[in-house]
Structures are given as structure tokens and as C-alpha cells.
N, C-alpha and C positions, 0 to 999 in steps of 0.2 A: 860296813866292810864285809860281814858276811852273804849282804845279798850279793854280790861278786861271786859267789861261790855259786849260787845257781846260776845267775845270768850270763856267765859267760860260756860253761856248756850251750846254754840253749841256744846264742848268739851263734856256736859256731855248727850246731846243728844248725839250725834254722840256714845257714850259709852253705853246710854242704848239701842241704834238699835243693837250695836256688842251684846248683854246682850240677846236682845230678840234673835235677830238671830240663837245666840248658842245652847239656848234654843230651840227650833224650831227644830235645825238639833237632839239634841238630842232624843229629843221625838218622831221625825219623823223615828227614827234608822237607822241616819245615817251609826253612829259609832257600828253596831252591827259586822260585819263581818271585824276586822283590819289584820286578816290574809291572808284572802283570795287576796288581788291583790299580797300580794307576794307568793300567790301561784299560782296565773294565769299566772306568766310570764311564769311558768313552764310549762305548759299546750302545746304541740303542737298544731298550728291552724287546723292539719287535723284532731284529735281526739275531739271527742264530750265533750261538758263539764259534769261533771259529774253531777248527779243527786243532786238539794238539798233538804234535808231533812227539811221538814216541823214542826213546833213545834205548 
């Protein structure tokens, strides 16, 4: 019973590093472009990649 007493600090750190983390990639835009790697497989390596458009 007393390892309860460490483990669940660290369970709920460890939960709010995943919390920020996610956070972070979101904001940073990660998740902007979820189409695009399945369209890059398509891509031949000799063609240039196409231009992206700026917003």
C-alpha cells in the first residue's frame, strides 16, 4: 500500500508531460497537413515536389 504513495504522483506527472506534450505539437502545427504524407508516397523521387501554397 505504500508504494501507492509514489506511484500515483508519478502516474499523474507522467500524464501531465503526455497533457503538455500534446499540447505543444498542437500549437506548434504539427497536425496541420494529415494528408499530405499519404500523398507524398505518390510523389516520384525524380519530380520536384510541388509548390506549397502559403496562407
Amino acid at each position: 500500500m505504500s508504494g501507492l504513495i509514489f506511484l500515483i504522483p508519478i502516474a499523474l506527472v507522467m500524464g501531465a508531460m503526455g497533457l503538455v506534450g500534446f499540447l505543444w505539437a498542437v500549437r506548434s502545427e504539427q497536425f496541420d497537413d494529415p494528408d499530405g504524407a499519404a500523398a507524398r508516397i505518390l510523389i516520384s523521387p525524380d519530380e520536384p515536389l510541388p509548390e506549397r501554397k502559403s496562407e
